[in-house]
Steps between C-alpha positions, in 0.01 A plus 500: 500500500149623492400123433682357748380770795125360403583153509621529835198782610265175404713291674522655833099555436452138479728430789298745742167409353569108596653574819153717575315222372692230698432709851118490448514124450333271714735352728628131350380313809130632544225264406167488313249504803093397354242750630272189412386583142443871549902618504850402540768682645898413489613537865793408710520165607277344780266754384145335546116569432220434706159482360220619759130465448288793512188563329523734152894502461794287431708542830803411637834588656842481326784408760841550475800621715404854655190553345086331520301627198148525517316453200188560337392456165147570356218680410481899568745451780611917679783631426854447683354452922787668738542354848295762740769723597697472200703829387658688210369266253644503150422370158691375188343396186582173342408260246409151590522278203362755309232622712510825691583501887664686772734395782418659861709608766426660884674435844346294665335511871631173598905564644573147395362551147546837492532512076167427323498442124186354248444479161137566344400446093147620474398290196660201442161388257240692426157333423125507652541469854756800462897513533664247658762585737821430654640608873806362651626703854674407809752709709870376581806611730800615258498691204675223353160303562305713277737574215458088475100517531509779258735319256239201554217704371701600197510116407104484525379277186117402485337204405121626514357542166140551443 
């Protein structure tokens, strides 16, 4: 009897663990989107990036439905940058294939956008010119919105080596 109650303990176990594991998966649908070389994200379809030119960083914008992510990735970039106005900011710490980060939240000024949310990993490399760093942020209308941007940044993968 004793047996039997631990075979089904372990099942049960198994049966919880993979239904845990199965609620954190990426939805089936969502996409590989190319940072160019630097990172990829799996987002939902339709999801697009945008690479803008600026002068010491790789830039751009993800776009997707409800949410514009600004990007920056580069050399000794600041920590996470709230909107001016931005309040009760929070922080939860992450890994990002296998690098330390931390995901950002703060209401928003704007009424339309009123939920802001941005990820930050301080040192994606490390070599002479310093750490090289990732920043993704935008702000979006539903809560809904962000758990999606949020479950975006969870997908990060890079493709920078030194």
């Amino acid at each position: 009897m004793r047996a039997l109650t631990a075979v089904f303990a372990g099942v049960l176990a198994i049966g919880f663990s993979g239904h845990a594991m199965a609620a954190d998966a990426v939805p089936a649908d969502w996409v590989h989107v190319m940072a160019g070389p630097m990172f990829t994200v799996k987002a939902p379809p339709g999801t697009t990036f945008e690479r803008i030119r600026t002068g010491d960083a790789f830039a751009g914008t993800f776009h997707g439905a409800g949410f514009d992510l600004a990007v920056e990735f580069g050399y000794h970039r600041d920590a996470m940058k709230l909107p001016e106005g931005a309040k009760n900011p929070s922080e939860v710490k992450l890994v990002v294939d296998e690098k330390p980060g931390a995901i950002t939240r703060a209401a928003a000024p704007d009424p339309a956008h009123p939920l802001f949310v941005g990820l930050y990993v301080p040192a994606v490399e490390k070599d002479d010119f310093g750490p090289l760093s990732l920043l993704v942020m935008g702000s979006v209308a539903k809560p809904e919105d962000r758990a999606t941007v949020e479950r975006i940044f969870e997908t990060v993968k890079f493709g920078f080596k030194n």
